[in-house]
C-alpha positions as MATLAB code, in Angstrom:
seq = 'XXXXXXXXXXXXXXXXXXXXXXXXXXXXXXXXXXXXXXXXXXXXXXXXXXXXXXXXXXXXXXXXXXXXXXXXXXXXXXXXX';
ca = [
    -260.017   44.382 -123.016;
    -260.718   45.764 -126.414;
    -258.155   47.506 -128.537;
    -260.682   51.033 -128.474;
    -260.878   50.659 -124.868;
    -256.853   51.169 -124.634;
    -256.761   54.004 -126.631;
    -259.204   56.136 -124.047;
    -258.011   54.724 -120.947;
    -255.443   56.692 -119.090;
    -252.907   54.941 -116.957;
    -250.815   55.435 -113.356;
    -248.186   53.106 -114.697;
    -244.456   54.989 -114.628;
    -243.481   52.819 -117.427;
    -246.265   53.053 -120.161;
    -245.794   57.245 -119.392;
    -241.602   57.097 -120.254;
    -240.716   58.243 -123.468;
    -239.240   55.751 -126.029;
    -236.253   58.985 -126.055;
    -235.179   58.148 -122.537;
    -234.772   54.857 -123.656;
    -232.989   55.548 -126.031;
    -230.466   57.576 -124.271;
    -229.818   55.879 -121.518;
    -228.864   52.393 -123.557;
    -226.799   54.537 -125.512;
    -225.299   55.940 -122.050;
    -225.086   52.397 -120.494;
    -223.455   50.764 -124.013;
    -220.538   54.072 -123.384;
    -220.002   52.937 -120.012;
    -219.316   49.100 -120.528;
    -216.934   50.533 -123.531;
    -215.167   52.284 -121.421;
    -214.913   49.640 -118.622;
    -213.491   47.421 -121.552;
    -210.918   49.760 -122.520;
    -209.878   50.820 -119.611;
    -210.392   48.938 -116.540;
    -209.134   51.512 -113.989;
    -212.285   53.623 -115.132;
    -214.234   50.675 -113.899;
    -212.547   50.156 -110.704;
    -212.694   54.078 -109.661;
    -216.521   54.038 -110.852;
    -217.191   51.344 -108.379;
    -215.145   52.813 -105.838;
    -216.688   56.238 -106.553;
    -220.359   54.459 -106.176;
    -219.463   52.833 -102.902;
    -218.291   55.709 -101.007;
    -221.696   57.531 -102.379;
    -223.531   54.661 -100.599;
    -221.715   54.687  -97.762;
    -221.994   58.905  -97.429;
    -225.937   58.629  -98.260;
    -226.357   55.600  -95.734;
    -224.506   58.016  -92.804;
    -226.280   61.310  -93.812;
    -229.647   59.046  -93.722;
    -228.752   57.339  -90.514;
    -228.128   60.717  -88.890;
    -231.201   62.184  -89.788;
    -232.826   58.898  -88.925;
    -231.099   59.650  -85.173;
    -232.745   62.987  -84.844;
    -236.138   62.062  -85.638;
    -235.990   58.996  -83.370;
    -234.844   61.452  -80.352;
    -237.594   63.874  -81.139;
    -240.028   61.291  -81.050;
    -238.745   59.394  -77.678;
    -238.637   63.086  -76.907;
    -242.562   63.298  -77.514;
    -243.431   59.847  -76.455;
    -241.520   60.177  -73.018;
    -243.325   64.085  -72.466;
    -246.766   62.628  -72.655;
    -246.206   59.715  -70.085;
];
């Protein structure tokens, strides 16, 4: 591939479209965090504890909706039989 052809060419790729500013920001956001894990640990411990019951709500709501579209479709499979 030439360098002219790179310039012209247009690309699907998430990475090559993110601005160098988010970058930025969020290393400056992650470098804050691990600061403040270092300083105080109980910020750590209630940040994973706060992340694990979001994972564990998400994974329920998603199971649940997961529940009703299965019983709609045995609904639809079991109709046409």
């Amino acid at each position: 591939m030439h360098f002219a052809d790179s310039e012209t060419r247009t690309t699907d790729d998430p990475v090559e479209k993110m601005n160098w500013g988010w970058f930025l920001f969020f290393g400056i956001a992650i470098l804050f965090f691990g600061m403040m894990v270092i300083i105080n640990p109980a910020f750590g411990a209630a940040n994973i504890i706060i992340w694990t019951a979001s994972a564990f709500i998400l994974s329920e709501i998603f199971r649940i909706y997961l529940s009703v579209k299965l019983r709609k479709l045995k609904k639809a499979i079991t109709s046409k039989v």
